[in-house]
TIRO-2110 file (N, C-alpha, C; in Angstrom, 1 decimal):
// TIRO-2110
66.0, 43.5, -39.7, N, 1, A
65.6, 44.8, -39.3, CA, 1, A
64.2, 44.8, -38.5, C, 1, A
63.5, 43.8, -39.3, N, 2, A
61.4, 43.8, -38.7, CA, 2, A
62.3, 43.4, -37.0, C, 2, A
62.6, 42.3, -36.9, N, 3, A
63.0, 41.5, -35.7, CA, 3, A
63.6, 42.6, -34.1, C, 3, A
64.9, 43.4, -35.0, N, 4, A
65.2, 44.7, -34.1, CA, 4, A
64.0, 45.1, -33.8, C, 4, A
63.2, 45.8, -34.2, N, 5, A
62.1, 46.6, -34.1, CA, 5, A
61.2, 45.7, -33.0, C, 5, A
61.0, 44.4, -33.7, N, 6, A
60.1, 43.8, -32.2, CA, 6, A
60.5, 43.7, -31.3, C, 6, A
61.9, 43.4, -30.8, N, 7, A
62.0, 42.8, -29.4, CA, 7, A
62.2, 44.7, -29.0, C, 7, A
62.4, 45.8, -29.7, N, 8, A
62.3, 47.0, -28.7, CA, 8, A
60.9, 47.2, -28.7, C, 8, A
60.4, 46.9, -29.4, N, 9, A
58.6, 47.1, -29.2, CA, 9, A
58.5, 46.4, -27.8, C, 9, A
58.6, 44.9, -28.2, N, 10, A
58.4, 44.4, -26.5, CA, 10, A
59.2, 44.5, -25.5, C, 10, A
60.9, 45.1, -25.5, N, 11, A
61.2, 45.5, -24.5, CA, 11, A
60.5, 47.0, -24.0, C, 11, A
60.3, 47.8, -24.8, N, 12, A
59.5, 49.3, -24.4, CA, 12, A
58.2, 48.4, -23.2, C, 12, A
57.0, 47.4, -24.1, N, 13, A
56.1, 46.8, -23.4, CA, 13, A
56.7, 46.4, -21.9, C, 13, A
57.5, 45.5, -22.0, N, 14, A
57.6, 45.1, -20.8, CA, 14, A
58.1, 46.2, -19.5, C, 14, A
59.0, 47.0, -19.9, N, 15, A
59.5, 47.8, -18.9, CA, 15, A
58.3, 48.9, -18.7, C, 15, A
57.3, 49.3, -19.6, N, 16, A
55.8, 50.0, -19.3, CA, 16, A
55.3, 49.0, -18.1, C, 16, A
55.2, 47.9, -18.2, N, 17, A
54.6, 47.2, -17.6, CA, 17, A
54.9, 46.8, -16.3, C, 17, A
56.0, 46.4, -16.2, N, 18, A
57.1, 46.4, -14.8, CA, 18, A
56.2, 48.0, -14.1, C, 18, A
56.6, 48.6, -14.4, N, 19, A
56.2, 50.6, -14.0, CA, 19, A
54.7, 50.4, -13.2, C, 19, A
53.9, 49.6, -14.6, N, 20, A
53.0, 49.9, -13.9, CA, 20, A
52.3, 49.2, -12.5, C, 20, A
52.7, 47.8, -12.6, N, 21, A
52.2, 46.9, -11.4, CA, 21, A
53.2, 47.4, -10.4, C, 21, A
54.8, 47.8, -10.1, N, 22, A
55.0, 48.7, -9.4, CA, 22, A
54.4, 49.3, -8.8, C, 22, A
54.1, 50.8, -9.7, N, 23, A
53.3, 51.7, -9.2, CA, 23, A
51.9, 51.5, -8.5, C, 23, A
50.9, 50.6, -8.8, N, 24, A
49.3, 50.0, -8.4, CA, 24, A
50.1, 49.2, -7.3, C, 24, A
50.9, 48.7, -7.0, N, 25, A
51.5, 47.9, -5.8, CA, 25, A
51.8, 49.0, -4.8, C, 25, A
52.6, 50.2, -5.0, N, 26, A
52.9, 51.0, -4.2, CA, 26, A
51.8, 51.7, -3.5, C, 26, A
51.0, 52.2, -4.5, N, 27, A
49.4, 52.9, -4.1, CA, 27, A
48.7, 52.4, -3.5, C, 27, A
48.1, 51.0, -3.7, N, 28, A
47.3, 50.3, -3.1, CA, 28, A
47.6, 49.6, -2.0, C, 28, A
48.7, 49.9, -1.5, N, 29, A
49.1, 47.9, -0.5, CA, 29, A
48.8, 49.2, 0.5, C, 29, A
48.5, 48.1, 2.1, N, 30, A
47.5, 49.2, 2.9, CA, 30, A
49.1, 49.5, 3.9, C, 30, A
48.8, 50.4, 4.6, N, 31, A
49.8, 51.1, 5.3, CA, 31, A
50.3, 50.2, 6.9, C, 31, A
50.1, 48.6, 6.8, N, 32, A
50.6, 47.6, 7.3, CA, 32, A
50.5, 47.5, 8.9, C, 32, A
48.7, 48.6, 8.9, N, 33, A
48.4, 48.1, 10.1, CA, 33, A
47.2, 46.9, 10.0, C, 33, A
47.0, 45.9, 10.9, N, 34, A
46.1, 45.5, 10.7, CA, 34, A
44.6, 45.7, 11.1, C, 34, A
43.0, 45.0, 10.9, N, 35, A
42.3, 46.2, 11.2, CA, 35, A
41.9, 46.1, 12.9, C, 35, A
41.2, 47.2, 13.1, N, 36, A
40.9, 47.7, 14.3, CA, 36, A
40.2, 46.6, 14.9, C, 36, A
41.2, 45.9, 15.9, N, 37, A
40.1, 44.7, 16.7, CA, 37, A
39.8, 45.5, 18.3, C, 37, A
38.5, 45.0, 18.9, N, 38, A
38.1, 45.7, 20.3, CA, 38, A
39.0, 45.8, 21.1, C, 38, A
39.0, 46.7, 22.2, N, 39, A
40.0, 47.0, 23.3, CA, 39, A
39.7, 45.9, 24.1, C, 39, A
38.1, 45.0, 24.4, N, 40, A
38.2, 44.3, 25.3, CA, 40, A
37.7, 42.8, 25.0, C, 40, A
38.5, 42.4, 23.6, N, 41, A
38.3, 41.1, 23.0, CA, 41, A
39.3, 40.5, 23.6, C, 41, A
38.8, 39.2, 24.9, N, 42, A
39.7, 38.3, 25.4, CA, 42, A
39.3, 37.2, 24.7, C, 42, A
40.5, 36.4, 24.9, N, 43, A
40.1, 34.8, 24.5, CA, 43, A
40.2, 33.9, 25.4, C, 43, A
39.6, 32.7, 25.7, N, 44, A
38.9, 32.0, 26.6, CA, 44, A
40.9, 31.7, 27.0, C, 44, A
41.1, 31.2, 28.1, N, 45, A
42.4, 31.3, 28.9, CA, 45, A
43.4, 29.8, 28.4, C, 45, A
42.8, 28.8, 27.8, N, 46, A
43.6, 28.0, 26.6, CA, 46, A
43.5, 28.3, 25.5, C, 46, A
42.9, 29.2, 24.8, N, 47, A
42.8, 29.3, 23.5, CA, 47, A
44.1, 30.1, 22.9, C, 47, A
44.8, 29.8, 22.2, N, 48, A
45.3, 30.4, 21.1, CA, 48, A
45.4, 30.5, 19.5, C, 48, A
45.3, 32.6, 19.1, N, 49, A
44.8, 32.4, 18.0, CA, 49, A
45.8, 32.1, 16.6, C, 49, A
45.1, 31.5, 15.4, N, 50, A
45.7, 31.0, 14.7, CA, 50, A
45.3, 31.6, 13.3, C, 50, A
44.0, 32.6, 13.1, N, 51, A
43.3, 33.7, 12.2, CA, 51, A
42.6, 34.4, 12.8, C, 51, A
42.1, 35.4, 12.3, N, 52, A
41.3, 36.5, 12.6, CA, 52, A
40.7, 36.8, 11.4, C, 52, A
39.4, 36.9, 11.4, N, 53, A
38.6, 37.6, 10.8, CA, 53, A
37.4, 39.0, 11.1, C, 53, A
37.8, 39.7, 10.2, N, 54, A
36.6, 40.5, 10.6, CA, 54, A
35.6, 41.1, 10.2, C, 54, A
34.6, 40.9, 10.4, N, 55, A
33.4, 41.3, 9.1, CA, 55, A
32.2, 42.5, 9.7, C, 55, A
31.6, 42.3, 9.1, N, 56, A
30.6, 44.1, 9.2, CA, 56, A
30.5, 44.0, 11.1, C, 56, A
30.0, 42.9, 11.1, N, 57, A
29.5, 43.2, 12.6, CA, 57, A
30.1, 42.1, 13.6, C, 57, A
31.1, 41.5, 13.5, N, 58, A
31.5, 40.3, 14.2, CA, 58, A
33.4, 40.1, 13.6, C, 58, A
33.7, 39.7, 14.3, N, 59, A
35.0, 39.1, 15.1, CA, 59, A
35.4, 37.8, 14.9, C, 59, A
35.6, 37.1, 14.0, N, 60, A
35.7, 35.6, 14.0, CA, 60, A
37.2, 35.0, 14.5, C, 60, A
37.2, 34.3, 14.9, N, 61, A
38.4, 33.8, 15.6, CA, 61, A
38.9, 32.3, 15.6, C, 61, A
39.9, 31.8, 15.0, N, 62, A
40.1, 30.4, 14.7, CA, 62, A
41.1, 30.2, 15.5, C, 62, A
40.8, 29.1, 16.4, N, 63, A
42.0, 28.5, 17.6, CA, 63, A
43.2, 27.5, 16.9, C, 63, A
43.9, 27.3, 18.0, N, 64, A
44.9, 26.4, 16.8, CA, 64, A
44.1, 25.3, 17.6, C, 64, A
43.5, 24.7, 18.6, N, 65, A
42.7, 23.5, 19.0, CA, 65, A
41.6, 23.3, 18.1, C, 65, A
41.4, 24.2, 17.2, N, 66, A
39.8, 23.6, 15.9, CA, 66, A
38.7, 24.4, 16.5, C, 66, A
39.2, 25.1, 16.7, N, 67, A
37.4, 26.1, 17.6, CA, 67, A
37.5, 27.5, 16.5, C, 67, A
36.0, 27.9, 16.7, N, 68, A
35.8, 29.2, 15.9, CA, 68, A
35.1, 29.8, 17.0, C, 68, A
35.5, 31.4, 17.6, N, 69, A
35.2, 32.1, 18.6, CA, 69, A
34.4, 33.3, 17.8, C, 69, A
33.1, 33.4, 18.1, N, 70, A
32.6, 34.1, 17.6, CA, 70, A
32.3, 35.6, 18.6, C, 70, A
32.9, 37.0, 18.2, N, 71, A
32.5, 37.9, 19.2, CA, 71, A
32.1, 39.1, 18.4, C, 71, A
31.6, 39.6, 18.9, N, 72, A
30.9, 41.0, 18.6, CA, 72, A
31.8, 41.8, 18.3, C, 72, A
31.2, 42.8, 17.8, N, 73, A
32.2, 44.3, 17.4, CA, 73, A
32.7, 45.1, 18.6, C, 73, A
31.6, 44.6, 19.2, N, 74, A
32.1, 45.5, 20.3, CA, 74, A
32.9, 44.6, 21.9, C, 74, A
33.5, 43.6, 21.1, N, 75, A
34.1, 42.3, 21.8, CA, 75, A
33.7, 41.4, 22.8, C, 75, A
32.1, 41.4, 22.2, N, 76, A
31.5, 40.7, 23.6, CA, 76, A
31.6, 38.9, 22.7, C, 76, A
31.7, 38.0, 24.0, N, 77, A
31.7, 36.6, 23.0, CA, 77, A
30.1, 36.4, 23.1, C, 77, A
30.1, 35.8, 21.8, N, 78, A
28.9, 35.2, 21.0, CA, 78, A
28.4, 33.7, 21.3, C, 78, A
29.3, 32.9, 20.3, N, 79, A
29.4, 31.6, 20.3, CA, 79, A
30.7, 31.4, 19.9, C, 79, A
30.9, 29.5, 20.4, N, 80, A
31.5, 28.7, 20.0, CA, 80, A
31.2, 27.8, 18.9, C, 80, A
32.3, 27.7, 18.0, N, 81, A
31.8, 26.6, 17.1, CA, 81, A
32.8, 25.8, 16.8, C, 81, A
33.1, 24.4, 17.6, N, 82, A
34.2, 23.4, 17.3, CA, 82, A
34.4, 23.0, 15.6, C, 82, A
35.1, 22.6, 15.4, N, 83, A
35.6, 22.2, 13.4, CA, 83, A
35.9, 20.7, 13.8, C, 83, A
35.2, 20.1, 12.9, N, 84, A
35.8, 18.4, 12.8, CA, 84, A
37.3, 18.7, 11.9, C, 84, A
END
């Protein structure tokens, strides 16, 4: 009888639990745009990108050739920085 009682204890637990990461998954996951990059962020005319980053005030940009493109918010280029 103790044993019945546990596994609906922990079936009750588990299916709370299912519900709730659910729910925190449904609310939180973002609305699957990605974020606002500049209207006039070009990339140098071989480059192709491979990540994007974007932070308070800059634009980071990883080539698939090993380069990191560095440009402003407001899409102007910065620097270059090759990757060994």
């Amino acid at each position: 009888m103790f044993l019945k009682w546990l596994v609906i204890v922990l079936m009750v637990t588990m299916i709370g639990g299912v519900i709730t990461i659910v729910s925190l998954l449904v609310t939180r996951m973002p609305d699957g745009a990605g974020p606002a990059l500049p209207e006039n962020l070009t990339l140098p005319g071989d480059a192709a990108a491979e990540a994007v980053t974007v932070a308070r005030d800059m634009v980071l940009v990883v080539t698939q050739d090993g380069r990191v493109l560095v440009f402003g918010r407001d899409g102007q280029f910065r620097q270059e920085i090759a990757l060994d």
